[in-house]
TIVO-2410 file (N, C-alpha, C; in nm, 3 decimals):
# residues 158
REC num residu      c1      c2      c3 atome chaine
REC   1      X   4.755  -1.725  -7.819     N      A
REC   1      X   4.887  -1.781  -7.833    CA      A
REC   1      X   4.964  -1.713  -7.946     C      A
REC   2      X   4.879  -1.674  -8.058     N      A
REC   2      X   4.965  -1.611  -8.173    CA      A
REC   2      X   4.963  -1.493  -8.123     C      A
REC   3      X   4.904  -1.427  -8.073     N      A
REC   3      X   4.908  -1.308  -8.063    CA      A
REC   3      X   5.082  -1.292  -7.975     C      A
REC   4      X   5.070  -1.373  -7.894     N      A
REC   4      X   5.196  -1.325  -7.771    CA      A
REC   4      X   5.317  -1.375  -7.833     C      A
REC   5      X   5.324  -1.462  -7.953     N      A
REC   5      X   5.429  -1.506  -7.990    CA      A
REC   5      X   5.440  -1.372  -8.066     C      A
REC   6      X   5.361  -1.345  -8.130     N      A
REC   6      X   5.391  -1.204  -8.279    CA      A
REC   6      X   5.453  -1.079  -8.177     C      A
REC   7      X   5.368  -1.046  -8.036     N      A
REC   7      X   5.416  -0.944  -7.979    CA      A
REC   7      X   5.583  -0.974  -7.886     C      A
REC   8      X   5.601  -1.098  -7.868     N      A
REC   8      X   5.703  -1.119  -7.835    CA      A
REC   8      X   5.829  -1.095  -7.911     C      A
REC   9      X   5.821  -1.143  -8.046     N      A
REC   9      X   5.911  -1.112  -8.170    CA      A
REC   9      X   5.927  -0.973  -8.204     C      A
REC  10      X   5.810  -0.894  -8.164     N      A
REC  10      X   5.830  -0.783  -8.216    CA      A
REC  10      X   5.923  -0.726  -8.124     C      A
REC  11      X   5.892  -0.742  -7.983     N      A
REC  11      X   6.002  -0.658  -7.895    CA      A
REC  11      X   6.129  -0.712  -7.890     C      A
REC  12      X   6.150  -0.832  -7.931     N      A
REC  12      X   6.269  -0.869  -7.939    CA      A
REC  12      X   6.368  -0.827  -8.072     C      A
REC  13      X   6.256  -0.783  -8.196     N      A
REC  13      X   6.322  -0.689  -8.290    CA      A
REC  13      X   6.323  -0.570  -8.248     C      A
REC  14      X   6.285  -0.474  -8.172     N      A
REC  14      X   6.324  -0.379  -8.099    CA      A
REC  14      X   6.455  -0.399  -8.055     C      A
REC  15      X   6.422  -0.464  -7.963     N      A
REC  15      X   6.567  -0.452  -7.885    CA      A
REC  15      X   6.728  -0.537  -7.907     C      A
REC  16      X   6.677  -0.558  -8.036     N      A
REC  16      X   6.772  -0.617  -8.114    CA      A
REC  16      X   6.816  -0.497  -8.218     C      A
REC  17      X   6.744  -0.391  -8.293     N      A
REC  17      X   6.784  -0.305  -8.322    CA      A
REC  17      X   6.828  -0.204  -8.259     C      A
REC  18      X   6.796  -0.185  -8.148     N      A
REC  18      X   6.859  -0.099  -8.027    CA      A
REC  18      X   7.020  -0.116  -8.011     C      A
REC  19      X   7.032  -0.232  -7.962     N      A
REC  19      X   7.191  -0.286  -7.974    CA      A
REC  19      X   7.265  -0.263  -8.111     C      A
REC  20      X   7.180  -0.285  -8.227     N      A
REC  20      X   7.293  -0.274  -8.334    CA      A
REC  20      X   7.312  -0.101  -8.353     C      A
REC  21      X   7.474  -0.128  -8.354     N      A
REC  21      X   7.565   0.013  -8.379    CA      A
REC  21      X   7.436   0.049  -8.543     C      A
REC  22      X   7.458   0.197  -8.550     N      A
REC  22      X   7.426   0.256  -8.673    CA      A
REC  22      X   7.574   0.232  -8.754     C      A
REC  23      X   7.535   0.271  -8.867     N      A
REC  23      X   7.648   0.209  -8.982    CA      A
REC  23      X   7.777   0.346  -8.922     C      A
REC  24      X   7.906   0.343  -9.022     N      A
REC  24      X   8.019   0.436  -8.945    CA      A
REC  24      X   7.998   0.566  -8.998     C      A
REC  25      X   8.032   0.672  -8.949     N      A
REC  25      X   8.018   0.752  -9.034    CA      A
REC  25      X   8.065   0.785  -9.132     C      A
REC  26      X   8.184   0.749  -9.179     N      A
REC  26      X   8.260   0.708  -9.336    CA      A
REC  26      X   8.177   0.696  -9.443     C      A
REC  27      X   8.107   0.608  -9.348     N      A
REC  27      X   8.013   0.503  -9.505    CA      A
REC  27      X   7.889   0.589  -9.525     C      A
REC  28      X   7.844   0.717  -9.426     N      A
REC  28      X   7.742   0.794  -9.420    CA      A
REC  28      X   7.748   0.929  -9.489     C      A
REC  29      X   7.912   0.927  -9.481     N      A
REC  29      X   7.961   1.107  -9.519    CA      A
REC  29      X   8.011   1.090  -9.611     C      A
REC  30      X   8.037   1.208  -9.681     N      A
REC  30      X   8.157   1.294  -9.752    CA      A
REC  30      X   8.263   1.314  -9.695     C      A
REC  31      X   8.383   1.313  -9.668     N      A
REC  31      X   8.487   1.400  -9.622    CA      A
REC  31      X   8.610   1.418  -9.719     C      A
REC  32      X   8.718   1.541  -9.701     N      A
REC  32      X   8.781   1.544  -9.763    CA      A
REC  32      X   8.870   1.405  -9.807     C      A
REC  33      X   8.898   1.328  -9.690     N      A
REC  33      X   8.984   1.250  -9.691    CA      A
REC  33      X   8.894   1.085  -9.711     C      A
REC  34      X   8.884   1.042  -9.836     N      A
REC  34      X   8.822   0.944  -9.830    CA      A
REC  34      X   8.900   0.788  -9.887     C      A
REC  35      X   8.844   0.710  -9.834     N      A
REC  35      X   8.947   0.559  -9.869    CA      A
REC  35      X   8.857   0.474  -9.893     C      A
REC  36      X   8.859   0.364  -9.931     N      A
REC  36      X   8.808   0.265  -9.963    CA      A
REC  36      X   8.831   0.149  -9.825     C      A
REC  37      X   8.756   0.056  -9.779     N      A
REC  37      X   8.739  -0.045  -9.669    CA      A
REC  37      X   8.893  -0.119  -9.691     C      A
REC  38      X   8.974  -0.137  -9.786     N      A
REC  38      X   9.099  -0.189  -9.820    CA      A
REC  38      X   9.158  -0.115  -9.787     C      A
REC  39      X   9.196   0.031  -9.831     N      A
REC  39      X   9.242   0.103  -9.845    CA      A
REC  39      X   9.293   0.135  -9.682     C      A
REC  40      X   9.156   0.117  -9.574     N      A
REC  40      X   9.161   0.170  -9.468    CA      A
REC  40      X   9.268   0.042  -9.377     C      A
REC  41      X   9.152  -0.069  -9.442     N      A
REC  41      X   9.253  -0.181  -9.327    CA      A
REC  41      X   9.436  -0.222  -9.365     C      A
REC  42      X   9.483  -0.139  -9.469     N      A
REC  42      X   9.593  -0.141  -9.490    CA      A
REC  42      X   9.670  -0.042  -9.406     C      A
REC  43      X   9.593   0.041  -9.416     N      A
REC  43      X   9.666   0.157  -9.340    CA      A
REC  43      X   9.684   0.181  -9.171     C      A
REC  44      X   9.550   0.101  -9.135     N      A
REC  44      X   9.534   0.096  -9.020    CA      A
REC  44      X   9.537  -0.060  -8.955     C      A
REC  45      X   9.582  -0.097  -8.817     N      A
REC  45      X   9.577  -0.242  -8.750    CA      A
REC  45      X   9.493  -0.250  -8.703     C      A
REC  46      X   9.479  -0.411  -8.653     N      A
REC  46      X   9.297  -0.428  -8.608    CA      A
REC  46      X   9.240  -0.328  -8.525     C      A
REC  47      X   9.315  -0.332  -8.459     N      A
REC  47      X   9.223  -0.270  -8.329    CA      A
REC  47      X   9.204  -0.107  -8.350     C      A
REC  48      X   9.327  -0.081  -8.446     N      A
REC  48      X   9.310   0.052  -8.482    CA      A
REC  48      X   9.134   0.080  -8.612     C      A
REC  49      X   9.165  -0.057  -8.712     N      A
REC  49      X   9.044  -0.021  -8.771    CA      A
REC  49      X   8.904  -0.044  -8.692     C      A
REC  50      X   8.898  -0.112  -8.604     N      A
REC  50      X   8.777  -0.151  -8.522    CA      A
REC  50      X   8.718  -0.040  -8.459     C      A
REC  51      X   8.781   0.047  -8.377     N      A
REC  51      X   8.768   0.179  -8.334    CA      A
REC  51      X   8.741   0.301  -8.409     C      A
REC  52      X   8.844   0.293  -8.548     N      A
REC  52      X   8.834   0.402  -8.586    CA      A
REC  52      X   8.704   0.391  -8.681     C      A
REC  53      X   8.707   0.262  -8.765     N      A
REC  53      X   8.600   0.265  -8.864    CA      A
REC  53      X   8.495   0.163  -8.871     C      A
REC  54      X   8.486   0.115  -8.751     N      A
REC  54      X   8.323   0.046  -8.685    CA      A
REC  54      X   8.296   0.118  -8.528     C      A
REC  55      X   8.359   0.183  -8.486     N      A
REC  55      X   8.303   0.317  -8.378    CA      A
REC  55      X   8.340   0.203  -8.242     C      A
REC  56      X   8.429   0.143  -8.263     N      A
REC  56      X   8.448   0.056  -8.164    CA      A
REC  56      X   8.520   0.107  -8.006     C      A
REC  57      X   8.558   0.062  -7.917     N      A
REC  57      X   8.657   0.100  -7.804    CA      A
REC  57      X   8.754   0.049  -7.729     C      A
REC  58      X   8.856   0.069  -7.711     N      A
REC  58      X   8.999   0.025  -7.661    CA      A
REC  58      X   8.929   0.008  -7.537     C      A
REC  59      X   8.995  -0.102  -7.483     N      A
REC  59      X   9.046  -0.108  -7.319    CA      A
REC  59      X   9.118  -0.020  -7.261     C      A
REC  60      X   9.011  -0.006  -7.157     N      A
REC  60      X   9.078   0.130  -7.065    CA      A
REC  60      X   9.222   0.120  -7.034     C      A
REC  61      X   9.280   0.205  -7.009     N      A
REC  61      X   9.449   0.201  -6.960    CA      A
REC  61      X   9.552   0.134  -7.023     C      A
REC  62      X   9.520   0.123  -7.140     N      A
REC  62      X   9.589   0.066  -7.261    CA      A
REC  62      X   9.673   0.122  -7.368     C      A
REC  63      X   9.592   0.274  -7.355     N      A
REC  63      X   9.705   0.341  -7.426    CA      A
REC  63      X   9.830   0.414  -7.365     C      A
REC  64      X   9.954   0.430  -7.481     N      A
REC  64      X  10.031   0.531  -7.356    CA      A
REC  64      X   9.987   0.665  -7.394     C      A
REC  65      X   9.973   0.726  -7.489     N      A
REC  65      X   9.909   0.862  -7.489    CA      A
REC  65      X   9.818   0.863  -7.355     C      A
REC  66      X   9.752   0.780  -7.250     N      A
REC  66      X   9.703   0.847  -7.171    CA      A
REC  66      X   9.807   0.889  -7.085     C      A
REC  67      X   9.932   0.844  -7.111     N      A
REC  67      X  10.033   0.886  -6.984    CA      A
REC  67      X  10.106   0.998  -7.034     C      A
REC  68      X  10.056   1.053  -7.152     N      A
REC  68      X  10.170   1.132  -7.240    CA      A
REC  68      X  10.153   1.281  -7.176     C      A
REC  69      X  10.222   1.390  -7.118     N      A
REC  69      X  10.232   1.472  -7.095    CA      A
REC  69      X  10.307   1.608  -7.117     C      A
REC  70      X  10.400   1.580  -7.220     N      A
REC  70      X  10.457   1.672  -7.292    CA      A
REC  70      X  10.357   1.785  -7.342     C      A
REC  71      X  10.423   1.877  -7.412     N      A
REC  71      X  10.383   1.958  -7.466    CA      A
REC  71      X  10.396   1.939  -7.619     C      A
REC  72      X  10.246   1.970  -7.698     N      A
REC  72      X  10.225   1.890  -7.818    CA      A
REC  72      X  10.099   1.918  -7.860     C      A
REC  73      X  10.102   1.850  -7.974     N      A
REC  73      X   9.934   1.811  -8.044    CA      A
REC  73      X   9.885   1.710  -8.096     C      A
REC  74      X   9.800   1.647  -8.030     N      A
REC  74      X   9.739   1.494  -8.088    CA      A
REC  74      X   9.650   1.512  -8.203     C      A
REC  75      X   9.733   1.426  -8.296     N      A
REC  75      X   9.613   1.419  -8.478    CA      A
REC  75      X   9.582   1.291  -8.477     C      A
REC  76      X   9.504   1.303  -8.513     N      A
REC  76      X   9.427   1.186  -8.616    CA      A
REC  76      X   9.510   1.104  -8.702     C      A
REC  77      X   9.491   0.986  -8.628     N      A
REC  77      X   9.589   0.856  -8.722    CA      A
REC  77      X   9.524   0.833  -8.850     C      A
REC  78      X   9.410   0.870  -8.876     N      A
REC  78      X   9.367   0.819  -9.016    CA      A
REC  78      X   9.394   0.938  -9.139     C      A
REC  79      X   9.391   1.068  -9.082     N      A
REC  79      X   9.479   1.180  -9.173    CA      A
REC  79      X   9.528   1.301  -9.110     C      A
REC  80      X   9.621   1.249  -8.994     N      A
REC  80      X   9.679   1.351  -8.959    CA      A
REC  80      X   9.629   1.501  -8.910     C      A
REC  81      X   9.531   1.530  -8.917     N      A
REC  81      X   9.449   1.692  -8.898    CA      A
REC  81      X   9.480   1.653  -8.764     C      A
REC  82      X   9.574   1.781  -8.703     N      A
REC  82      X   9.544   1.849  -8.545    CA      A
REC  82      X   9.409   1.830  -8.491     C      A
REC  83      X   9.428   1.764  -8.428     N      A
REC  83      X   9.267   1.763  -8.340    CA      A
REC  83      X   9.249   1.811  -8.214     C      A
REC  84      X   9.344   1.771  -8.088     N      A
REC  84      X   9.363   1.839  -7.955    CA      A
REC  84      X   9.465   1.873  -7.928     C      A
REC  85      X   9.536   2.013  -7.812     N      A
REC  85      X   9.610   2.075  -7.772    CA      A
REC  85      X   9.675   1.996  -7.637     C      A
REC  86      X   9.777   1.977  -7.611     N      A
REC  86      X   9.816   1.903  -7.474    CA      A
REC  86      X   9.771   1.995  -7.371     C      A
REC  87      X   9.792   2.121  -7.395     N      A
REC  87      X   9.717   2.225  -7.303    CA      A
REC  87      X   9.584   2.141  -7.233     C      A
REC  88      X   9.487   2.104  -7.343     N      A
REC  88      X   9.367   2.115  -7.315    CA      A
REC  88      X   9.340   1.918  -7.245     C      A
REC  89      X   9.451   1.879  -7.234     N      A
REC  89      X   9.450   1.736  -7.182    CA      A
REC  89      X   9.467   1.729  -7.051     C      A
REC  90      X   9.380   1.644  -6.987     N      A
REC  90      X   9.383   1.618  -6.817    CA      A
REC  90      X   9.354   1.456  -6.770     C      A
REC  91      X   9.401   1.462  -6.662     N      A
REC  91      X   9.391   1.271  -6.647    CA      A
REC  91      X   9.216   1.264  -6.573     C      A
REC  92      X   9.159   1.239  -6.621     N      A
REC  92      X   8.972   1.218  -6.562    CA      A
REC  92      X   8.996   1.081  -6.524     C      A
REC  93      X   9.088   1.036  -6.479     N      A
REC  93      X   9.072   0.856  -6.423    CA      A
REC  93      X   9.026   0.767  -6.492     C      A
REC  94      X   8.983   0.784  -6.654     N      A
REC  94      X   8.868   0.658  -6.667    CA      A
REC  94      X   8.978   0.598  -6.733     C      A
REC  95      X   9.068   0.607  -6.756     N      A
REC  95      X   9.214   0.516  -6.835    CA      A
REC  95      X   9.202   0.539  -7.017     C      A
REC  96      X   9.137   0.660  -7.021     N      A
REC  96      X   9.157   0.704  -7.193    CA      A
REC  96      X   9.199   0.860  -7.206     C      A
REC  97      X   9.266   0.887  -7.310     N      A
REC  97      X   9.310   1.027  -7.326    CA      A
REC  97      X   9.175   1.137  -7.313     C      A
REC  98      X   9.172   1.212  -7.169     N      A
REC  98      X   9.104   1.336  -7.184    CA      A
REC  98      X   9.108   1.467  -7.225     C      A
REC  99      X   9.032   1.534  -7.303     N      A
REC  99      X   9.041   1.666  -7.328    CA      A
REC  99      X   8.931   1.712  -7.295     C      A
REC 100      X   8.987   1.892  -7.250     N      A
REC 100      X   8.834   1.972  -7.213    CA      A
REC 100      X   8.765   2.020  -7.349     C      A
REC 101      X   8.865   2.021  -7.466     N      A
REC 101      X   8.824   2.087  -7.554    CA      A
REC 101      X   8.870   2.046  -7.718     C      A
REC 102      X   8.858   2.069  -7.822     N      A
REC 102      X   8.890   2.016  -7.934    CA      A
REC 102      X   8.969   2.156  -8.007     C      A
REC 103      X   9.028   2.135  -8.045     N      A
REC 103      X   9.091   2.256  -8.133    CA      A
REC 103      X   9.014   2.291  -8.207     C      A
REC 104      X   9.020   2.405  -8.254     N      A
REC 104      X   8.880   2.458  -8.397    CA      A
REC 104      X   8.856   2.357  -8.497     C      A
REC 105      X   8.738   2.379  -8.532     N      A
REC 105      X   8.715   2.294  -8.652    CA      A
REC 105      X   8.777   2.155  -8.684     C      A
REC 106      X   8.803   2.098  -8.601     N      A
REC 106      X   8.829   1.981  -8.615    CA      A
REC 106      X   8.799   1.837  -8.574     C      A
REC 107      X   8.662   1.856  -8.497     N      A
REC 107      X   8.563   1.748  -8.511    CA      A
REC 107      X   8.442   1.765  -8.539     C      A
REC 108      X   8.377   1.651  -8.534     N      A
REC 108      X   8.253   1.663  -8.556    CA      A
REC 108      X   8.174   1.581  -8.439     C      A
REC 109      X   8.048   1.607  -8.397     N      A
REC 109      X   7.999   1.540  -8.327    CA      A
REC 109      X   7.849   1.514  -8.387     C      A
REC 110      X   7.818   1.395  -8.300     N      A
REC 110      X   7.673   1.330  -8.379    CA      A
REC 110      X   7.614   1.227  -8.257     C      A
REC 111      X   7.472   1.248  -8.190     N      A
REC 111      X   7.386   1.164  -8.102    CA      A
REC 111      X   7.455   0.999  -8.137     C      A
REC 112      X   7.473   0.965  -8.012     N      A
REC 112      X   7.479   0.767  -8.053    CA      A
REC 112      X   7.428   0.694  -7.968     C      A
REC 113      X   7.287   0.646  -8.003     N      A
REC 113      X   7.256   0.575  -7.951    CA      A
REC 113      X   7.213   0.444  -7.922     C      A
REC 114      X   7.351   0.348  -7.953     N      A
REC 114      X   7.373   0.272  -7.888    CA      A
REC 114      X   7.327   0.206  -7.734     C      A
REC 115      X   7.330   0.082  -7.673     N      A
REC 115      X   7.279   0.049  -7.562    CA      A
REC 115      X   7.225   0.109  -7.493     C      A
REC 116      X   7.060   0.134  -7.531     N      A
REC 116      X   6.990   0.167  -7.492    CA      A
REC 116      X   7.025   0.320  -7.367     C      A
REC 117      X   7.100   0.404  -7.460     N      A
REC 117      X   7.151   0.504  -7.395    CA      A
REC 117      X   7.174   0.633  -7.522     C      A
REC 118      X   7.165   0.770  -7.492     N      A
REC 118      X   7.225   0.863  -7.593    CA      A
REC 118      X   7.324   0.931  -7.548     C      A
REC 119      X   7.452   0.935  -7.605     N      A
REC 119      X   7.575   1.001  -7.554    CA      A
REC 119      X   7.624   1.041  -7.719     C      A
REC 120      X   7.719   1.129  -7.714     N      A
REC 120      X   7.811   1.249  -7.778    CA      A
REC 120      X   7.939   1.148  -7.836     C      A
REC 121      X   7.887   1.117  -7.977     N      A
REC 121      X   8.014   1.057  -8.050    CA      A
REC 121      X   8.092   1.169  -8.103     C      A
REC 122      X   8.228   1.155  -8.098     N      A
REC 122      X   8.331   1.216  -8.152    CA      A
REC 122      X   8.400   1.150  -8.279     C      A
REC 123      X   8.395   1.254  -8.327     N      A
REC 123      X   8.442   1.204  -8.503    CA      A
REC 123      X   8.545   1.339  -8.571     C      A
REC 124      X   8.637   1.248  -8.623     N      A
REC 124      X   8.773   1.410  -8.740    CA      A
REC 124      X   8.663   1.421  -8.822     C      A
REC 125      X   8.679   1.554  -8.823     N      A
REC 125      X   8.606   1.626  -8.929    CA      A
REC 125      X   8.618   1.606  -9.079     C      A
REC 126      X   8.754   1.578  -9.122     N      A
REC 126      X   8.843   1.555  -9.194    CA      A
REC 126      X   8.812   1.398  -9.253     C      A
REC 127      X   8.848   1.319  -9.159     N      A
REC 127      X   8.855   1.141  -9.262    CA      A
REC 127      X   8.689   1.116  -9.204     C      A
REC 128      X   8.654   1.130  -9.070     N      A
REC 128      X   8.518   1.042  -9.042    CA      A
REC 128      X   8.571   0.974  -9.000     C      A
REC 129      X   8.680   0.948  -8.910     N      A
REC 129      X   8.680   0.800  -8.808    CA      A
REC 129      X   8.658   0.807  -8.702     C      A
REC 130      X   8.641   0.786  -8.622     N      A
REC 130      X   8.569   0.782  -8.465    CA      A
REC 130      X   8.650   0.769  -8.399     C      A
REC 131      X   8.692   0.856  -8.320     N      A
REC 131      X   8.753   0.912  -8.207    CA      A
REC 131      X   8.716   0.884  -8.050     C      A
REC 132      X   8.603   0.884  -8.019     N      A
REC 132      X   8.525   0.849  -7.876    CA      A
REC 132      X   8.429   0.942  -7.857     C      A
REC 133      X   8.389   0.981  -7.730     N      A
REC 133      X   8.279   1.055  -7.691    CA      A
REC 133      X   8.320   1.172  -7.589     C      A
REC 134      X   8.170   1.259  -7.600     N      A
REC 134      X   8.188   1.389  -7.553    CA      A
REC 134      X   8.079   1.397  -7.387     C      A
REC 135      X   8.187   1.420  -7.308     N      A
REC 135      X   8.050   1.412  -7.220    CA      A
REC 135      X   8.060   1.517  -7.126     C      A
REC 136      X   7.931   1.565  -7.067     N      A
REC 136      X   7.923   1.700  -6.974    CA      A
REC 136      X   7.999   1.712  -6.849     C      A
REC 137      X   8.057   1.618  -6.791     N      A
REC 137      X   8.137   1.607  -6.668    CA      A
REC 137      X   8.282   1.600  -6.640     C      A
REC 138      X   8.332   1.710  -6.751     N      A
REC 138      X   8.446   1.764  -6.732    CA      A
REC 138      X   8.531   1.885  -6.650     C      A
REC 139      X   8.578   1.931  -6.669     N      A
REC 139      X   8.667   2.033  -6.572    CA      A
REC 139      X   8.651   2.133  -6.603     C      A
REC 140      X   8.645   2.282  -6.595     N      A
REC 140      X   8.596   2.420  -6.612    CA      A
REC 140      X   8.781   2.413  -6.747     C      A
REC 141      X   8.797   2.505  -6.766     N      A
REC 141      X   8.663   2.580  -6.824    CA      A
REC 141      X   8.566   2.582  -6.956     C      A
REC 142      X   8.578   2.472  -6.957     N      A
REC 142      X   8.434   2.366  -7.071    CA      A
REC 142      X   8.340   2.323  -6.969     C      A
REC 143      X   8.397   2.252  -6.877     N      A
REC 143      X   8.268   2.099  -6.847    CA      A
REC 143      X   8.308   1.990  -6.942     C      A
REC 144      X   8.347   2.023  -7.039     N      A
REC 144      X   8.339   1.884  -7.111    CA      A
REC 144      X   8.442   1.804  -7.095     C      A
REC 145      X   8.438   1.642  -7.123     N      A
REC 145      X   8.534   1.520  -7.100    CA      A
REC 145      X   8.532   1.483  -7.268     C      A
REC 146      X   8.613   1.535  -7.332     N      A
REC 146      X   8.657   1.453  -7.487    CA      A
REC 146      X   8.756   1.327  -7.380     C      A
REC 147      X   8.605   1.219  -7.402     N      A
REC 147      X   8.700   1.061  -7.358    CA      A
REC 147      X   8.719   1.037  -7.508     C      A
REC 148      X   8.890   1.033  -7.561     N      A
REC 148      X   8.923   0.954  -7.694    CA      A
REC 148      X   8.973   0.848  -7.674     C      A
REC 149      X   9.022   0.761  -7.769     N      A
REC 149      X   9.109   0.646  -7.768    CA      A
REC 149      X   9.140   0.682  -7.823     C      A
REC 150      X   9.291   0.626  -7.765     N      A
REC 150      X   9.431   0.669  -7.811    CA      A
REC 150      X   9.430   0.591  -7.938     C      A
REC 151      X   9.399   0.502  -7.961     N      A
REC 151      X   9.447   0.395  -8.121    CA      A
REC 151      X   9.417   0.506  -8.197     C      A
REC 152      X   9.313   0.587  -8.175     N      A
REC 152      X   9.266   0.691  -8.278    CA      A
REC 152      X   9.389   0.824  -8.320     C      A
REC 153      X   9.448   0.860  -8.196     N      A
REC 153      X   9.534   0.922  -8.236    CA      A
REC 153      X   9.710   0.916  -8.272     C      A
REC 154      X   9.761   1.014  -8.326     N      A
REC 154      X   9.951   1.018  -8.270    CA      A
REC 154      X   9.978   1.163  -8.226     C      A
REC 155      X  10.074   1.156  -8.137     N      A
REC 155      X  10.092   1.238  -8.086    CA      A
REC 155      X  10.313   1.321  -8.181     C      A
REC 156      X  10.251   1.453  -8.183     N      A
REC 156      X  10.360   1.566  -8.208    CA      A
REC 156      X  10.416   1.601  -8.131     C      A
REC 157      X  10.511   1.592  -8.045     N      A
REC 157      X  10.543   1.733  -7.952    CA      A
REC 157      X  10.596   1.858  -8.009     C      A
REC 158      X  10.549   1.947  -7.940     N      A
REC 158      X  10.641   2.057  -7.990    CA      A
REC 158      X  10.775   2.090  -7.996     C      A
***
């Protein structure tokens, strides 16, 4: 009986640490651009800090940057650094801003594995806020799908 209660607890701390997010990467890194947890939720609104600096995700088809089609460059709401080319933006159906590609040097990526799954977090190189994910089932000539949320970015036109 003790035995199955102890092995029961244990897998249920498994898979209770499985589910919990790893901490943000802010709170993990260095970057040029650094703020304090005040600092951030002043600057940013809920849903914008939830996403950007607990790795959170918008509801699909929510932003209008997914409808945005001009010619331009989407930065980073938390410090502005150019991050994607409108060139490199395409509609992939899932209702969030796609790109095939990231402009130079201007993200970072890092394993997340979250729900019991490993996928391609996207992060500015620059502040560390979380942007969305990178995944292999994009359009030539990458393959890749940069799925972002829009809360994460603003958009320039040219």
């Amino acid at each position: 009986m003790f035995r199955r209660r102890f092995l029961g607890r244990v897998l249920m701390g498994v898979a209770g640490a499985a589910l919990v997010r790893p901490a943000a990467a802010a709170e993990e890194d260095h970057f040029e651009v650094m703020r304090s947890e005040a600092e951030w939720r002043a600057r940013l609104g809920p849903l914008e800090y939830r996403v950007m600096r607990e790795e959170g995700t918008e509801r699909a088809f929510t932003s209008p940057l997914n409808d945005e089609h001009r010619d331009g460059v989407f930065r980073c709401k938390g410090c502005d650094l150019p991050l994607y080319a409108s060139k490199d933006k395409f509609d992939s159906g899932t209702g969030w801003p796609s790109f095939t590609r990231a402009l130079p040097d201007a993200v970072r990526t890092r394993p997340d594995r979250s729900f019991f799954m490993v996928r391609t977090e996207v992060h500015c190189r620059r502040c560390g806020s979380h942007l969305g994910h990178v995944f292999d089932d994009g359009p030539p000539p990458t393959g890749k799908r940069h799925c972002i949320n829009g809360v994460s970015l603003t958009f320039a036109p040219v």
